[in-house]
C-alpha positions in Angstrom: -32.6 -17.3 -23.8 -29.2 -18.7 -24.5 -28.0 -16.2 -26.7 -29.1 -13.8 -23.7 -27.1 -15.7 -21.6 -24.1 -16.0 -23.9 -23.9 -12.4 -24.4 -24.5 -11.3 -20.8 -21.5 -13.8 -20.7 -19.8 -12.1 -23.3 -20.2 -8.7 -21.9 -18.7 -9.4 -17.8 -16.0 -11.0 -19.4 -15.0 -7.7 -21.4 -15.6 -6.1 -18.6 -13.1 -7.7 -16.6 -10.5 -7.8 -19.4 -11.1 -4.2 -19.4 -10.6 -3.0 -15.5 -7.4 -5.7 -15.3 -6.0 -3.3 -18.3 -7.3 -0.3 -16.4 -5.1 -1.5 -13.5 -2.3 -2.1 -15.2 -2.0 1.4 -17.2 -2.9 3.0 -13.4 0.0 1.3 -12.4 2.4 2.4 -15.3 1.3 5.9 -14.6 2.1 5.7 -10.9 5.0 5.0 -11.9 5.3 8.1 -14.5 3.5 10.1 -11.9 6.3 9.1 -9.4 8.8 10.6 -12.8 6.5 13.9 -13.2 7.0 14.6 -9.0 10.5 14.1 -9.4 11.0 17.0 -12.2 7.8 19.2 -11.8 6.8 18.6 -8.4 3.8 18.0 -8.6 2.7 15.2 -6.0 1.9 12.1 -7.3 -0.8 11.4 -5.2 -2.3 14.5 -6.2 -2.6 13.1 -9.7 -3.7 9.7 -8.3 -6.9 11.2 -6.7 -7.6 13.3 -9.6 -7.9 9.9 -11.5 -10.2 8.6 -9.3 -12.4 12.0 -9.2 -12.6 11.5 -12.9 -13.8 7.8 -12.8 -15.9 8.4 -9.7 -17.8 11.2 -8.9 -17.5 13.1 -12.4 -18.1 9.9 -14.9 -19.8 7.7 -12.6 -17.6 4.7 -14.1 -17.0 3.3 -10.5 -18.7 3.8 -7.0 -17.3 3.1 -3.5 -20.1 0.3 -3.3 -18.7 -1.4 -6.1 -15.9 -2.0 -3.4 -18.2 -3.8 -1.3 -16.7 -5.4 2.0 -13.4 -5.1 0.4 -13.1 -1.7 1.0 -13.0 -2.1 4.6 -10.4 -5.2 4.5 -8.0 -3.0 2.0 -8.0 0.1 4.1 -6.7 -2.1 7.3 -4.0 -4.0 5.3 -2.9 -0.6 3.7 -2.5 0.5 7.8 -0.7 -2.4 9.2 1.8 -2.8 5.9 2.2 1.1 5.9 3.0 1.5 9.6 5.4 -1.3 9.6 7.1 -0.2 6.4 7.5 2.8 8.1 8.7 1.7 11.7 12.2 0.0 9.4 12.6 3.5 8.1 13.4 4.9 12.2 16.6 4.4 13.7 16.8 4.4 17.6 20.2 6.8 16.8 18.6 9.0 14.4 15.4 9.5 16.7 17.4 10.5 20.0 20.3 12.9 17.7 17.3 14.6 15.9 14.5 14.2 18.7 14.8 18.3 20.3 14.7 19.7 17.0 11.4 17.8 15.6 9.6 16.8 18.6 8.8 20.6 19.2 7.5 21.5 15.7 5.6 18.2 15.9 3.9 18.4 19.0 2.5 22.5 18.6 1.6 21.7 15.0 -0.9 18.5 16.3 -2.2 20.0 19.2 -2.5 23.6 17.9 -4.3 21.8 14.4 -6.2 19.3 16.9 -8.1 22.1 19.0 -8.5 24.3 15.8 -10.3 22.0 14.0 -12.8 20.6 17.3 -13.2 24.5 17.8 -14.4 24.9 14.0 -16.5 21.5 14.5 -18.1 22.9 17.5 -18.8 25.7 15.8 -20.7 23.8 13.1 -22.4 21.8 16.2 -20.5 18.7 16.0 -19.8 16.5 19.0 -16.8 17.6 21.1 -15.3 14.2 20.9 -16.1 13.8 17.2 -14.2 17.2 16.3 -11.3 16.1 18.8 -10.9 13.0 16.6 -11.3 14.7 13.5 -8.8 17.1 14.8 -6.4 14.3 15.6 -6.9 12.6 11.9 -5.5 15.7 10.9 -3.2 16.9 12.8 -0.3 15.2 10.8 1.5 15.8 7.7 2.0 13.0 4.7 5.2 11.0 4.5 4.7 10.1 0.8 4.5 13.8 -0.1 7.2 15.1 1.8 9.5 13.2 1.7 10.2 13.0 -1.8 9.5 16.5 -1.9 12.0 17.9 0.6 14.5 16.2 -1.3 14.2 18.3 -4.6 14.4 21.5 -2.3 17.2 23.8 -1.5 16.9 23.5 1.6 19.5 22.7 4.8 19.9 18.9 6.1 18.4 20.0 9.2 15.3 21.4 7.8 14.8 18.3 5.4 15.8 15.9 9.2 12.4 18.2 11.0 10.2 17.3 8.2 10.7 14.3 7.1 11.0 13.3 10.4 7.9 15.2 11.7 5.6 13.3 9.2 7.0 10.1 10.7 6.0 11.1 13.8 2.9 12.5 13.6 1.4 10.0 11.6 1.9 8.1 15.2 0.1 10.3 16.9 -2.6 10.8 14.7 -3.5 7.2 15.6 -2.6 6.9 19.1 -5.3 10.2 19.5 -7.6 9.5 16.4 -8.0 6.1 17.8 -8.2 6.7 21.6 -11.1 9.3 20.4 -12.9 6.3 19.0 -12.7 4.1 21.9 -14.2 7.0 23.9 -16.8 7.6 21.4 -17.5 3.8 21.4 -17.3 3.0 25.0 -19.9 6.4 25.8 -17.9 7.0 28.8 -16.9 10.5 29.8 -14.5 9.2 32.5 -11.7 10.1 31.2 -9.1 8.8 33.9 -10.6 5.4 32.9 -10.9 6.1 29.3 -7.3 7.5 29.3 -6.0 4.5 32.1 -7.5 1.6 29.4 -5.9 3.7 26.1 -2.2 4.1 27.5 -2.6 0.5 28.7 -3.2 -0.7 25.3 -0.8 1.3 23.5 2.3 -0.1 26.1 1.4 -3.4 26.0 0.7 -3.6 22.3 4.1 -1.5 22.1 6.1 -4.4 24.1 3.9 -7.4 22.5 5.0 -5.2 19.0 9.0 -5.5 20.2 8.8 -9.0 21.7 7.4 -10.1 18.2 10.3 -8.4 16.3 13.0 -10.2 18.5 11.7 -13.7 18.2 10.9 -13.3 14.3 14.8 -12.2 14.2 15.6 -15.5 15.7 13.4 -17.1 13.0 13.8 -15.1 10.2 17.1 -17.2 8.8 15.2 -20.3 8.9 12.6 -19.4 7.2 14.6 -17.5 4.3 15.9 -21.3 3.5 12.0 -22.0 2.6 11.2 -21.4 -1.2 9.3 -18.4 -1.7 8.8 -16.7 2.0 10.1 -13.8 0.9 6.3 -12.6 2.0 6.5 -14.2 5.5 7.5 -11.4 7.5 4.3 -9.0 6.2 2.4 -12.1 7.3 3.8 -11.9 10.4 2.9 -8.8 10.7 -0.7 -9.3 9.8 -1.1 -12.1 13.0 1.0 -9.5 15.0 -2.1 -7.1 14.5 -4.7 -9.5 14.5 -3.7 -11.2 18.1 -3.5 -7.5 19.6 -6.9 -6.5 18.0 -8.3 -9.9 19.3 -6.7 -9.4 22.8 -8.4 -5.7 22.6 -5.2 -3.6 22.2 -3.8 -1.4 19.6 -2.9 -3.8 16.4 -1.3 -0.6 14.7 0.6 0.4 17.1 1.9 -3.5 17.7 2.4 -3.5 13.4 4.4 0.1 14.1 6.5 -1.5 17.2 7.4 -4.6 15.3 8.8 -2.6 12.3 10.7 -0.3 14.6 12.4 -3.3 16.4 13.1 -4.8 13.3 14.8 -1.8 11.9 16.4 -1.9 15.2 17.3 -5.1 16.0 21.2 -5.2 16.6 20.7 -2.0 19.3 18.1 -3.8 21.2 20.2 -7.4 21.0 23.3 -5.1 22.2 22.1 -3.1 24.8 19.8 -6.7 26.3 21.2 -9.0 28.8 17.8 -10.9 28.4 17.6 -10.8 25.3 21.6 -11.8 25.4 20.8 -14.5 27.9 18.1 -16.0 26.2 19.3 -16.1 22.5 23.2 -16.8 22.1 23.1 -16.5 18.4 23.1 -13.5 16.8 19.9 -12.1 15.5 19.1 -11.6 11.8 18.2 -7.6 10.5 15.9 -7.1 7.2 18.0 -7.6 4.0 18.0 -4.9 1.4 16.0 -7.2 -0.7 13.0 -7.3 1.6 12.9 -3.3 2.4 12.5 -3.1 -1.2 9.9 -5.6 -2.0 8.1 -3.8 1.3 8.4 -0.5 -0.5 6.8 -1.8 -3.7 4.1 -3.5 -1.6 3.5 0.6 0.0 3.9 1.6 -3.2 1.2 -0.5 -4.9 -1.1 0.0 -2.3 -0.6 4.2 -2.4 -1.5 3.9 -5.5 -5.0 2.2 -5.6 -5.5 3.7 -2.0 -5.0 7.5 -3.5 -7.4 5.9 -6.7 -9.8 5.4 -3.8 -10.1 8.2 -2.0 -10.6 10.3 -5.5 -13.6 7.7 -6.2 -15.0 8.6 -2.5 -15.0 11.7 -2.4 -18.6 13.4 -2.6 -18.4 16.0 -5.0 -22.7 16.3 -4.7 -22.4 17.1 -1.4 -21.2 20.7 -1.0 -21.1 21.3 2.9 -17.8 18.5 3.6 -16.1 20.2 0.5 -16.4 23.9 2.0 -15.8 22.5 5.6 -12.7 20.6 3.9 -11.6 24.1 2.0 -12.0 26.4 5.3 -10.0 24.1 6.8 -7.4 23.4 4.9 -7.5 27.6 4.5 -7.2 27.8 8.1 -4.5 24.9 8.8 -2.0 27.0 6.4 -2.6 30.1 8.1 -2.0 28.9 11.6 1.0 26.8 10.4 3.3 30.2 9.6 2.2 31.3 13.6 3.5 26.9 14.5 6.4 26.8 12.7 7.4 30.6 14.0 6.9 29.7 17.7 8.7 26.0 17.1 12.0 27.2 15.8 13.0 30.6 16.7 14.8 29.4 19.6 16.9 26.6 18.1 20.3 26.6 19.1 21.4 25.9 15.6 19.8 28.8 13.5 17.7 27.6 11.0 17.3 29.1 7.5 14.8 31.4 6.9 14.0 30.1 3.6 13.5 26.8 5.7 10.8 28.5 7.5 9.2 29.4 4.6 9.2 25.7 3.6 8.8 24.3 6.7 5.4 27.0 6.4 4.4 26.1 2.9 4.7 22.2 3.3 2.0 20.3 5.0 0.2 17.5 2.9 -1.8 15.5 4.9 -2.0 12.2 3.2 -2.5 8.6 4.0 -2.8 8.2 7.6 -5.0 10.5 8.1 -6.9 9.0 4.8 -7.1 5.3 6.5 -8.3 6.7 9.9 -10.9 8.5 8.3 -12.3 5.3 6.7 -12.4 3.5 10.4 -15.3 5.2 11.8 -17.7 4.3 9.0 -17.3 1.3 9.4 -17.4 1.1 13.0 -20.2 2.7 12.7 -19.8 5.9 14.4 -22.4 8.8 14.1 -21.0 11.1 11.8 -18.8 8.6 10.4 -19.6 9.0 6.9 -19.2 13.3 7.3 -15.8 13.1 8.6 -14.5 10.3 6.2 -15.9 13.2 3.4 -14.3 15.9 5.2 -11.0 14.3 5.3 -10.7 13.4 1.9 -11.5 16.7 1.3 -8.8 18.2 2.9 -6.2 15.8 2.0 -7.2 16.8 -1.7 -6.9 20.7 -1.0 -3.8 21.0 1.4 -1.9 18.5 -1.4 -2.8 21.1 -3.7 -2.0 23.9 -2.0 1.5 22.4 -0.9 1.6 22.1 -4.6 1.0 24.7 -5.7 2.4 27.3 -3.1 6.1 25.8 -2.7 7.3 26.7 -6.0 6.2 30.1 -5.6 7.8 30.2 -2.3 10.9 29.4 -4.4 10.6 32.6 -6.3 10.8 36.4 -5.5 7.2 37.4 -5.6 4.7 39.4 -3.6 3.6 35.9 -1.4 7.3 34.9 -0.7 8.2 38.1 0.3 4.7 38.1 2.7 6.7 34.6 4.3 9.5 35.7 4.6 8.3 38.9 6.4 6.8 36.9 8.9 10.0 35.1 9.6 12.5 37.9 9.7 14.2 38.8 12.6 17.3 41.4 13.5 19.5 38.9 13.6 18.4 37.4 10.8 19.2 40.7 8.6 22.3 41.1 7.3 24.7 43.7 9.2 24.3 46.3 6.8 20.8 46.5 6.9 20.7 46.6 10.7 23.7 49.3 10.8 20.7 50.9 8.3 18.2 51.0 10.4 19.9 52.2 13.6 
């Protein structure tokens, strides 16, 4: 019996010493994944959920129960530090110089990608507000893919500004919808004054409760620097910042977003404040470089094991949210030729047409749309457990097709030639060939 024991000992011991190596070599090849993206291009995330397809669904060496209640608690503190990370990355001057040029693209491509999707749901017989929220979940584009990626392109400064800045912004409205959806669905009311009235209401105040926050942990921030090791304070801050919204019944994401962007903002709102002027004399205290590094690590630690989880989740035995995922994804990249066609044509600064093409070619969804589709699981929405498959599925294809189509949009070839068809205008051809055809 206690040689049974022993071993049984024996065994859980190796296999902890086992998944703490596994961890660390997933992290080294993050980190040579993040080296492969760089040269080849090929997303890093990509890679990421391939790893966890491979110790999921096709070995069997893990299962999403193994995460247990965890699961639920990593998904949330993925959100908050994400959207905070990425509110210090947006600059009130930035935002209104580039606002015209994105906020058009940005607002076609989630609307236009919202209603396609609840019209394919209803086709399939899914609940109107179901396939609007699946429709919001996805109506934005990933941050950690395009970002890096726009900057390996040839491509102008004002397409790399829309893109970059349009995954920024639509990850904010893929919560502010996905989540209003899910209220609605919750609540079972179809009054949708009220339902809209008690959404906007939340958003604002968590949006000013989100700014206050940022403006008194300026003021506190220097103090607490003097404290050995607090270099993690400000990400708890954060963390009671969303948990006192959530408790008080408004949007803790949105708060966790606010607070970063006030951060990152911090001298513009002391400047342009009398209040704030009146009530502090001192001069508040910005984010060192220091700390918007260690934040990026933190987003870059969780990407990792988040990208690992999705690959473990997704449900390769059940075909239907893998084809509804594919069609899709199919249909997204169609549609997004028509978007980007009808958002751009009319800017007053002309904009490439191989930027069109890109612009066309690029749209990842990734980790907002991945954490939202985790939420209604487990707040136990009906359906919950389809979209969360759906989702994953289409994150997985439109990262692979972004992968694979942009460098052949790069190349002279029968599919960048179809682009480019699409975007060509008169005035777009040279003078020659327009002299041509007259």
């Amino acid at each position: 019996m206690n040689e049974t024991i022993q071993q049984a000992n024996a065994d859980a011991i190796s296999n902890i010493g086992l998944t703490i190596a596994f961890i660390g070599l997933l992290i080294f090849a993050a980190h040579l994944f993040t080296e492969i993206f760089s040269r080849k291009r090929i997303p890093d995330v990509l890679l990421l959920m391939v790893i966890g397809l491979l110790i999921g669904p096709v070995f069997h060496l893990v299962k999403p129960s193994d995460f247990g209640s965890v699961a639920s608690v990593f998904t949330t503190v993925t959100l908050v530090i994400i959207l905070f990370e990425s509110g210090t990355q947006l600059n009130f001057n930035t935002l209104l110089n580039s606002i015209r040029g994105t906020m058009k693209l940005t607002l076609i491509n989630f609307f236009a990608t919202m209603v396609i999707v609840a019209l394919m749901g209803l086709v399939m017989k899914v609940h109107i507000l179901t396939s609007l929220m699946l429709g919001a979940i996805l109506g934005g584009t990933s941050s950690a893919v395009v970002i890096p990626l726009v900057k390996q392109l040839k491509i102008s400064e004002k397409g790399k500004t829309i893109l970059i800045l349009e995954s920024a912004f639509s990850d904010v409205l893929c919560i502010v919808f996905a989540w209003a959806f899910m209220q609605a669905i919750q609540s079972g009311s179809m009054n949708v004054g009220r339902v809209i009235g008690e959404i906007l209401s939340s958003f604002i105040l968590a949006t000013v409760i989100g700014i206050i926050s940022a403006v008194l942990w300026s003021y506190v921030l220097e103090r607490v620097r003097h404290v050995k090791n607090s270099i993690l304070t400000t990400p708890a801050f954060v963390f009671i910042v969303y948990g006192l919204n959530e408790w008080l019944g408004f949007s803790g994401a949105i708060a966790a977003l606010a607070f970063g962007v006030g951060m990152a903002n911090i001298d513009s709102i002391y400047n342009s404040s009398s209040i704030v002027k009146r009530l502090f004399k001192d001069h508040p205290t910005m984010l060192n470089d220091t700390e918007k590094q260690l934040f990026s690590e933190v987003v870059f630690l969780l990407k990792t094991f988040f990208f690992v989880y999705i690959g473990v989740s997704i449900r390769i035995d059940q075909l239907l949210p893998i084809l509804m995922g594919l069609t899709i994804t199919v249909v997204l990249f169609v549609v997004r030729i028509f978007i980007v066609k009808l958002s751009v044509h009319k800017e007053k600064e002309s904009i490439l047409i191989e930027d069109k093409m890109f612009m066309s070619g690029i749209v990842p969804k990734g980790l907002a749309a991945a954490v939202l589709a985790t939420i209604p699981v487990q707040r136990g929405i009906p359906g919950g457990e389809t979209i969360q498959n759906v989702v994953f599925a289409v994150i997985l294809f439109s990262i692979l097709f972004t992968s694979i189509l942009v460098p052949i949009l790069e190349k002279d070839n029968a599919l960048s030639r179809c682009y480019r068809k699409r975007f060509e205008r008169r005035k777009d051809l040279p003078i020659t060939e327009i002299l041509e055809q007259e």
